[in-house]
BADO-340824 format. One record per residue: x, y, z of N, C-alpha, C in turn. Coordinates in Angstrom, 1 decimal. Layout:
X, Y, Z, X, Y, Z, X, Y, Z
...
***
This chain:
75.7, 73.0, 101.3, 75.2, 72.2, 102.4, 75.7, 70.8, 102.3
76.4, 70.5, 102.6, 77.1, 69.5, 103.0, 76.3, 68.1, 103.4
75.7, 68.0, 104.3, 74.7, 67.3, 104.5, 72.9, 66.3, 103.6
72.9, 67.4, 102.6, 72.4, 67.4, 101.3, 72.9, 66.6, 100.9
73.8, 67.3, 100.4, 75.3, 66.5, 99.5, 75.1, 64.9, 99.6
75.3, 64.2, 101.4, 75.2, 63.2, 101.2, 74.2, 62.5, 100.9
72.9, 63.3, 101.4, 71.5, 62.9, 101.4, 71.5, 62.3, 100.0
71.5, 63.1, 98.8, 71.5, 63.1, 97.2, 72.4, 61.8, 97.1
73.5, 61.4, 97.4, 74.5, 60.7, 97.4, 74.2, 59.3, 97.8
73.1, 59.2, 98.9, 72.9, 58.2, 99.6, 71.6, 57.5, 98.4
71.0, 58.5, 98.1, 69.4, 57.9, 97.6, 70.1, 57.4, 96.2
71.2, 58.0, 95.1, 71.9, 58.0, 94.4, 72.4, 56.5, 94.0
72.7, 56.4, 95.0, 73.3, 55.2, 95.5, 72.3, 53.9, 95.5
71.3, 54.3, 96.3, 70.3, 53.4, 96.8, 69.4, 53.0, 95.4
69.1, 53.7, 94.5, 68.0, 53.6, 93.3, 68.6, 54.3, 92.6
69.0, 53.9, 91.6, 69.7, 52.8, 91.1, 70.8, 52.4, 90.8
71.6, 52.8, 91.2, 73.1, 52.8, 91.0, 73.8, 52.2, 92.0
74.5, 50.8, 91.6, 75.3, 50.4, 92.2, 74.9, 50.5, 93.5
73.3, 49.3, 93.8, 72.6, 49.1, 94.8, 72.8, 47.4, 95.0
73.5, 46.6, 94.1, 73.4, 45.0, 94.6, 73.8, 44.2, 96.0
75.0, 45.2, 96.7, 74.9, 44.5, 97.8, 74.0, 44.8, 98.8
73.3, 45.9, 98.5, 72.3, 46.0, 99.7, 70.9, 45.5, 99.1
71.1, 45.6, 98.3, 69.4, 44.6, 97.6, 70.2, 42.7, 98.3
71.1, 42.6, 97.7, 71.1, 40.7, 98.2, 71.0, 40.9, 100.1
72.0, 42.0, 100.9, 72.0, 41.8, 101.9, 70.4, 41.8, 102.7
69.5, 43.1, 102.2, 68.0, 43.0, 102.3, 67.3, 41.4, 102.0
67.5, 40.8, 100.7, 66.5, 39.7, 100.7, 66.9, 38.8, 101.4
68.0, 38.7, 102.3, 68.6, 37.2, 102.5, 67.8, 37.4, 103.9
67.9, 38.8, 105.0, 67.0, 39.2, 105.3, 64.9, 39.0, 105.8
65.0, 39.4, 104.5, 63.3, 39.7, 104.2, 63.1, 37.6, 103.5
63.9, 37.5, 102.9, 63.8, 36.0, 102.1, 62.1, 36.4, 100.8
62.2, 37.8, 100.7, 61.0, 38.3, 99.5, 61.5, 39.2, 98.4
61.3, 39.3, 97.1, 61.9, 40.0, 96.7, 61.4, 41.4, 96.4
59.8, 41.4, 96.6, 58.7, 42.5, 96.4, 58.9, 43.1, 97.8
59.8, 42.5, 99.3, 59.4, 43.6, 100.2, 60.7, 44.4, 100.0
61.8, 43.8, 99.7, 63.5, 44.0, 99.1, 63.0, 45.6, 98.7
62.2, 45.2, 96.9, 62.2, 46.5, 96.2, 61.2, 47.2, 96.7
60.6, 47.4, 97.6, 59.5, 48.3, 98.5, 60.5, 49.0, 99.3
61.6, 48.5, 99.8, 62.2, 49.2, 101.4, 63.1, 49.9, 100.8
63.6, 48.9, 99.3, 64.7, 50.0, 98.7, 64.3, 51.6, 98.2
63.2, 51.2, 97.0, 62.4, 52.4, 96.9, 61.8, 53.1, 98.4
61.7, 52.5, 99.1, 61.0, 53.7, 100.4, 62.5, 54.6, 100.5
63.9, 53.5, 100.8, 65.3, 54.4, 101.4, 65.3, 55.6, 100.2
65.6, 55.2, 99.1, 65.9, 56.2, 98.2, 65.0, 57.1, 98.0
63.5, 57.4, 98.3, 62.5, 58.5, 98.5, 62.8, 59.4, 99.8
62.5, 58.5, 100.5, 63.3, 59.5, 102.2, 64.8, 60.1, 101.7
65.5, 59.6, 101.5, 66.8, 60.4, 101.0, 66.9, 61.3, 100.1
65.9, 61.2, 99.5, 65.9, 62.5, 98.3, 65.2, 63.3, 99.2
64.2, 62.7, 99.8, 62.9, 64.0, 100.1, 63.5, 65.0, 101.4
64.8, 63.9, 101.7, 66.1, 65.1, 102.8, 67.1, 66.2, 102.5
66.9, 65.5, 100.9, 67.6, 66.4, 99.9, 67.0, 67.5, 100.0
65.8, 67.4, 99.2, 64.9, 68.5, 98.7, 64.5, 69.5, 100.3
64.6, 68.7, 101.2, 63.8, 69.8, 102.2, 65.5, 70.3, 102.9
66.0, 70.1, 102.7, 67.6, 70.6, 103.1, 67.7, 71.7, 102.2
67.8, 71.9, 101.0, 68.0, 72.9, 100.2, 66.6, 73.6, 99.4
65.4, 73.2, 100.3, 64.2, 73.7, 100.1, 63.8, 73.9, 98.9
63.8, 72.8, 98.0, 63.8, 72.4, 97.1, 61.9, 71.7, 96.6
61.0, 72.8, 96.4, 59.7, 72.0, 96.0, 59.6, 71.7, 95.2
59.4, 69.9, 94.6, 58.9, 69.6, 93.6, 57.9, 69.7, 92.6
56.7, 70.1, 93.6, 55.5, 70.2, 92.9, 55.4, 71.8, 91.8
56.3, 72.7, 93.1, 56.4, 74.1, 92.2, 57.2, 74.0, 91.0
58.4, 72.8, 91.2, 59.4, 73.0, 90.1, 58.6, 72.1, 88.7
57.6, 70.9, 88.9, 56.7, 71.0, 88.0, 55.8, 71.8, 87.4
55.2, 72.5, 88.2, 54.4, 73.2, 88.0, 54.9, 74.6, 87.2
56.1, 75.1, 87.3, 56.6, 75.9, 86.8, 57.2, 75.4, 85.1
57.8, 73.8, 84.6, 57.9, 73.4, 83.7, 56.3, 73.6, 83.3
55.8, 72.9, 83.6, 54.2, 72.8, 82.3, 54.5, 74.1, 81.7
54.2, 75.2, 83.4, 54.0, 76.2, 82.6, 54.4, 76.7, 81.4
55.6, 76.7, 81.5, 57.0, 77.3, 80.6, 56.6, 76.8, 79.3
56.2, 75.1, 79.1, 56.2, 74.5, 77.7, 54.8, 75.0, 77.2
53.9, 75.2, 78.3, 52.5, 75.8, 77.5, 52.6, 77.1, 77.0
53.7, 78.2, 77.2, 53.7, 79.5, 76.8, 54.8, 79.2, 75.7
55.5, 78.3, 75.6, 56.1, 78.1, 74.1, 55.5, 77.9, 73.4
54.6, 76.6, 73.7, 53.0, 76.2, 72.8, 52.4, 77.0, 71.7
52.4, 78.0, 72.8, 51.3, 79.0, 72.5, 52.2, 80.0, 71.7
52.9, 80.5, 71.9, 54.4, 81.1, 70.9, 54.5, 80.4, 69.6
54.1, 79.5, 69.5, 54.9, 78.6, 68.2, 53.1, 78.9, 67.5
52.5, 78.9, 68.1, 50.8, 78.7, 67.5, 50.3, 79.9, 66.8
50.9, 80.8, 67.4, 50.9, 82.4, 66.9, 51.8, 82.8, 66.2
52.8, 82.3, 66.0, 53.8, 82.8, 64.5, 53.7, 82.1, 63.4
***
């Protein structure tokens, strides 16, 4: 999915990587540097969360499936 692709690419981009010209071009903008990193953080959450719903991608399950996994090691390592 193609589109994804750039989605991932765009937020990638945006937080944290090689984000300074659009952080200076924002405050010169805004003239704040708290609304700067609010709008930055907002772009790069919408851009992921275009990601994740493009390739149907749930977070909450893909956590929720980690805990699980490390609690049944847990529990593996407790019983041998």
């Amino acid at each position: 999915m193609v589109l994804g692709n750039l989605f991932v690419t765009i937020a990638l981009f945006l937080n944290p990587l090689g984000y300074d010209i659009v952080v200076y071009g924002i405050t010169l903008l805004t003239k704040s540097y708290w609304i700067t990193m609010t709008i930055m953080y907002a772009l790069a959450f919408v851009f992921f969360g275009f990601f994740m719903y493009l390739y149907k991608i749930n977070p909450i399950a893909l956590v929720r499936q980690q805990i699980i996994g490390v609690h049944r090691k847990f529990l593996k390592k407790k019983v041998e």
